[in-house]
N, C-alpha and C positions, 0 to 999 in steps of 0.2 A: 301375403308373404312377399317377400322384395329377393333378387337376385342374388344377393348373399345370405339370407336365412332357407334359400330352396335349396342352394350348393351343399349347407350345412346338413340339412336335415334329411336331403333323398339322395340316397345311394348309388352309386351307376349300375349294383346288383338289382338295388331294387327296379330300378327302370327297366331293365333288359328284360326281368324276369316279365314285367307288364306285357311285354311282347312276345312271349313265350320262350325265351331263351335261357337254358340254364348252362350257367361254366360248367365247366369240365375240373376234375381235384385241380389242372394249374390256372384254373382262373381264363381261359379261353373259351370262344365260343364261334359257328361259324360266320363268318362277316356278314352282314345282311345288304352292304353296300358294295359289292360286286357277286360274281355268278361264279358256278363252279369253283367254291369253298369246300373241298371236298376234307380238308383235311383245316380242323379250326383254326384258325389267324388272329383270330380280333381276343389280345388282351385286357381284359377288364381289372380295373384300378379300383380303388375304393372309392374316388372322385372325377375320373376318365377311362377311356381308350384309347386304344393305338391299334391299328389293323397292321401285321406285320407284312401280309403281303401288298396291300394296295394304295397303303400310307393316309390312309381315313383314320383320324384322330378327332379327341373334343372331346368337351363334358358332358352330364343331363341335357342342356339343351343342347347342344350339335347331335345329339345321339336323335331328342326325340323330332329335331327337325329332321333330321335326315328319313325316319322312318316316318313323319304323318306329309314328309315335302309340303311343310309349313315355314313359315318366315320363325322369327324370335317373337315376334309378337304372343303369336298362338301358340307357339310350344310354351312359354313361361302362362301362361291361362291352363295348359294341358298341365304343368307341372302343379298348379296352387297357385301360384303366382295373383296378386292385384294390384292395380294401378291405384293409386291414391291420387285424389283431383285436388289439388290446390284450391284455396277461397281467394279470390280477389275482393277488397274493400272497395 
């Protein structure tokens, strides 16, 4: 899959929930990217976040970098993601 058919096809619901997190009825959950979240912050989108207290935003991949502190590379291989090798003649 390529960077805009992984955007389309995986959810930011579904991602969070990968990592055990379930929103709340408004769609918040508690930030995973700062401490003492005692009260949830992190808005989820159907295609992002926005943490309202710590200003941590991004999509699938900024989320799942953030949570494996992996580059783009590895998180789009964590999402589905493949690299297609070119043929040189």
């Amino acid at each position: 899959m390529t960077t805009d058919e992984i955007k389309k096809s995986v959810s930011m619901h579904e991602v969070v929930e990968r990592y055990g997190y379930r929103p709340n009825r408004a769609e918040f959950i508690s930030c995973p990217f700062h401490h003492g979240d005692r009260t949830p912050s992190m808005k989820i989108y159907k295609r992002d976040y926005h943490c309202q207290a710590c200003g941590n935003h991004g999509d699938v991949f900024t989320f799942v970098m953030g949570m494996e502190r992996c580059d783009f590379k590895t998180a789009f291989s964590i999402l589905g993601g493949t690299y297609e090798h070119s043929k040189t003649d």
